[in-house]
N, C-alpha and C positions, 0 to 999 in steps of 0.2 A: 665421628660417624656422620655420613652425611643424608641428610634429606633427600628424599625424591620431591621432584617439584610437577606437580602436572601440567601437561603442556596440552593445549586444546587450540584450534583455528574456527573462527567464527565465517564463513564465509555469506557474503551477502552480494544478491541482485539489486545494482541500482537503475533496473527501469521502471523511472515511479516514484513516489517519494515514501511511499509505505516503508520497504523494509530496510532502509536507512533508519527512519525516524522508530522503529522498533528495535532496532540496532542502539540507538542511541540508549534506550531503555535498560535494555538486554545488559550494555557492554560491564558496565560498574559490578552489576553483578555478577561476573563470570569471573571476574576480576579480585574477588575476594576467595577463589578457590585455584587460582590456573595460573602458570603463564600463558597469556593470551595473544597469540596474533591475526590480524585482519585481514581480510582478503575483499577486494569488493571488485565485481565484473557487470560493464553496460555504464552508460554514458548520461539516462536519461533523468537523472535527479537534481531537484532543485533543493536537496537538504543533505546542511555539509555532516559529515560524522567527525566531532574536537576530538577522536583519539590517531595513534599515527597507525598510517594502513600500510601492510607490510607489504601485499601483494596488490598491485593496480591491475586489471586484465579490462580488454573491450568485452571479451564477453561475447554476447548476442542481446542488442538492444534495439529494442521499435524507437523509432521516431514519431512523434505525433502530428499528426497533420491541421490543419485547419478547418477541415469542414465535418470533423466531428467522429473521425476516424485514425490509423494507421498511417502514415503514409510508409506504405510498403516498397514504393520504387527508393523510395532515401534510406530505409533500413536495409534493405539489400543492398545497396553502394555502400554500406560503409560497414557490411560483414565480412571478414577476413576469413575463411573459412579452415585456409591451412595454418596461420597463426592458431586458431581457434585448438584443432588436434594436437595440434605439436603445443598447446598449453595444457593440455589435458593428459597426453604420455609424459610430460616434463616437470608435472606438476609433484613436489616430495610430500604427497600426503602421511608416510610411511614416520615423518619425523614426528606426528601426533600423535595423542594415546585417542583422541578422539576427532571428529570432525561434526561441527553443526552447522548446517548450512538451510540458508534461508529462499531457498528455489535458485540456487546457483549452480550454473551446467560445469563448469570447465570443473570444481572440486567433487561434485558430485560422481562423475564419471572417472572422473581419474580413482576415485576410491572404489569404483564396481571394478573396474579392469586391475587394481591391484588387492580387490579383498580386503576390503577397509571398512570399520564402521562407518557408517555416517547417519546424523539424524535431521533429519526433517522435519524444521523448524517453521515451521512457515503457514501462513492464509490457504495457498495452493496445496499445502499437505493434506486440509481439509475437502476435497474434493477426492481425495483416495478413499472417500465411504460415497455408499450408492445413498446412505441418509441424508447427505449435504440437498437441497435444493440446488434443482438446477432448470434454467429455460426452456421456455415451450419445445425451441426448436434443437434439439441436442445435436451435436456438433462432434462429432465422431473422432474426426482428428485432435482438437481440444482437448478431447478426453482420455485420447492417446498421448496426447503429450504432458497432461495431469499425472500419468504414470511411470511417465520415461524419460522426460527433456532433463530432469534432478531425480536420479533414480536412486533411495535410501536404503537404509537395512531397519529401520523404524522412525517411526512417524508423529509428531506431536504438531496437531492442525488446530488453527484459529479459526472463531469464528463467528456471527453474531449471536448464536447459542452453540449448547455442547451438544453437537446431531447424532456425536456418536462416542464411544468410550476414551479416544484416540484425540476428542476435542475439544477443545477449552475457550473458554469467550476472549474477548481483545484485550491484548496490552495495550494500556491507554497511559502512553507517559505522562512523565511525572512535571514536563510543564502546562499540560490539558490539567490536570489532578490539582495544580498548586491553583488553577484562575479562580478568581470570584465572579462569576456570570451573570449578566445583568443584559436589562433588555432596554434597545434604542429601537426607533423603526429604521433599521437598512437593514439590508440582505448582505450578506457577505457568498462571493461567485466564485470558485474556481471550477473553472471549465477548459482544460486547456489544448483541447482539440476543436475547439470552436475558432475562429476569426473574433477581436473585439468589435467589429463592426455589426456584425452578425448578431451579436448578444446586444449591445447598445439598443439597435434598433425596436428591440423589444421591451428592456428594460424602458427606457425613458416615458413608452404609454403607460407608466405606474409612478407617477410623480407624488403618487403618495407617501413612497419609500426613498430613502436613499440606496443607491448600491455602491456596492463595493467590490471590482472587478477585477483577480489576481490574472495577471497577463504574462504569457511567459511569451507574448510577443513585444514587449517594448523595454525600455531602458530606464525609463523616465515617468514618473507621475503623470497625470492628465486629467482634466475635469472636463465631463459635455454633460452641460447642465445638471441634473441632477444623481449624476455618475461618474463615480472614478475609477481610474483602471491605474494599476500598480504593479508594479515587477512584482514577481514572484519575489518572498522575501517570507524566511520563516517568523521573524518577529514579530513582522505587519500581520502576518497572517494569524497570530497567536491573539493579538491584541484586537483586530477586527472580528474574531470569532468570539473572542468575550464578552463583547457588547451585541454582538448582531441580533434580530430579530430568528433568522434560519438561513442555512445555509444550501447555495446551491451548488453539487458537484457532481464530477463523473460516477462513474458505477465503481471505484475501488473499496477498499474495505476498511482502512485506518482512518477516514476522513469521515464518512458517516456514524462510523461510531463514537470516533472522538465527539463530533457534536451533538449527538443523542446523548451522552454520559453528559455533554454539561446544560443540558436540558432544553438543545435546540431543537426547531424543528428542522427536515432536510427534506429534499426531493435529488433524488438521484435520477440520472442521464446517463445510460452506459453508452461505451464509445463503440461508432459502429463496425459490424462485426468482429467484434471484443465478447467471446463468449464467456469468457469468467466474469467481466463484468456483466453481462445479460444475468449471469445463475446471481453473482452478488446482488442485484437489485432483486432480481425476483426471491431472493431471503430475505432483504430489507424489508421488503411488501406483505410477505406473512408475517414480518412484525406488527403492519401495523403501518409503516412507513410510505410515501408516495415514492411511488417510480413513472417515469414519462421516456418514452421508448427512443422518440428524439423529435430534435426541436423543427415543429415541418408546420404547417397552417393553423394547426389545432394548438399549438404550444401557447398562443395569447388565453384560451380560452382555462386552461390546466392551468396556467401560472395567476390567473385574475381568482382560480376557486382554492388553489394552494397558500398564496397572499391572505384570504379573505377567511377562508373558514378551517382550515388545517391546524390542528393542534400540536405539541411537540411528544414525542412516545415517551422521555424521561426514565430513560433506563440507564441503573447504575451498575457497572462494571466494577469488578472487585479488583481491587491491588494484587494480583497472585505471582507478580514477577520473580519473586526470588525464590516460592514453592514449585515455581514450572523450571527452575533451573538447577534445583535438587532433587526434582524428579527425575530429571534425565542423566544427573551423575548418579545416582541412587541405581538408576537401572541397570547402567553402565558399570556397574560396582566401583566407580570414581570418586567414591563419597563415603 
């Protein structure tokens, strides 16, 4: 008599390094119920996933620019538009009993156009409640594409609170969870739509601090004076945020709350015209948290009162990984 084995596909967006590194989280556990295969689409992460990915796809992936934005003219050169469809009719979601996917276009579509579950797993699934906070200037299109770029049949959205029935606060892996946090004076920076010159120039009138500057523009370590700038490298970056004073980064949403659970303080930067980052910072900010809209004349004056008198919020995030992954086979009646 033989066993049914369930067969599930995790599909993930890697523009960013969020849903990789929740992915990493995620995978162990799906893994103790499923066969499991990966699928991951977009170019733009600097965090590997140690499991083997079955499906590789481009995707649809931003490139980030330098001066604190998009670079939109490089994401457009390198979207494939008819690969792109013909990955999405070609795609055999039909071989699953389920699909979860983490704001990924080419699976999610291919499962609307053949009547497929899918769930939506993801930070962006939480923007499908009108509760989510979101920025002054609301952005129409955005919020179209919040509904439709990964279009689900149900929704389980992250977030820095639960805003709505549908939402559950951050999975905070289990290598943030394992650090012993301790405090040195340097700032630990990733900013990775900034130039490092850009940011240096600022940092070094605070020689009071050390910084420590993840650069996804260089190769090579580098010291100017009282600043280093570093490849991007998840280890460095584990070990620099365990020690650091606070952490400075863009507007995403796995990075500040990782450092707020191990009781840093943060100042988010969202990238410009980046409206989920705009709504991310402006819910950081009803926490409680500093947002600085971007770095322009006034930035010396916000980072000298952020340095100087800013507290850390110290909010702890509950381990709920393997009940959010039983809630969704439970629902599913896969469990």
């Amino acid at each position: 008599m033989s066993t049914y084995i369930l067969k599930i596909l995790l599909a993930i967006q890697a523009t960013g390094n969020g849903h990789i590194s929740r992915a990493r989280e995620v995978v162990p556990h799906l893994l103790k119920y499923c066969d499991l295969d990966l699928l991951v689409s977009g170019t733009q992460s600097d965090v590997n996933l140690p499991y083997f990915i079955k499906y590789k796809k481009k995707g649809i992936s931003y490139t980030f620019g330098k001066k604190g934005g998009i670079d939109y003219w490089d994401t457009f050169k390198r979207f494939r538009p008819f690969d792109f469809v013909k990955d999405i009719y070609n795609f055999p979601v039909e071989d699953y009993d389920l699909i979860i996917n983490d704001f990924e276009p080419i699976t999610a579509w291919a499962c609307k156009i053949k009547k497929k579950k899918c769930v939506a797993f993801s930070h962006q699934a939480a923007f499908l409640s009108k509760n989510t906070p979101r920025a002054d200037d609301v952005d129409k299109f955005a919020e179209y594409l919040f509904k439709h770029y990964a279009p689900s049949t149900s929704a389980i959205g992250l977030h820095f609170e639960p805003y709505d029935s549908f939402i559950r606060t951050p999975i905070i892996r289990s290598e943030i969870r394992q650090l012993e946090p301790y405090v040195q004076p340097y700032i630990t920076v990733y900013l990775p739509a900034y130039t490092d010159e850009l940011l240096i120039n600022y940092f070094e009138k605070f020689p009071d601090f050390y910084w420590e500057v993840f650069s996804k523009h260089v190769r090579l370590p580098y010291r100017q004076n009282n600043i280093k700038v570093i490849p991007v490298d998840n280890d460095s970056y584990l070990k620099s945020l365990q020690g650091c004073t606070g952490l400075i980064t863009g507007g995403g949403f796995e990075a500040p709350a990782e450092a707020t659970h191990l009781a840093k303080k943060v100042m988010v930067i969202p990238m410009f015209n980046q409206y989920e980052q705009k709504c991310n910072a402006k819910a950081f900010e009803h926490l409680g948290g500093t947002m600085v809209t971007e770095i322009n004349h006034n930035f010396e004056h916000y980072l000298r009162n952020w340095l100087y008198q800013v507290k850390p919020l110290n909010i702890f995030y509950q381990d709920h990984t393997e009940m959010l992954i039983q809630e969704i086979l439970l629902e599913h009646q896969l469990l």
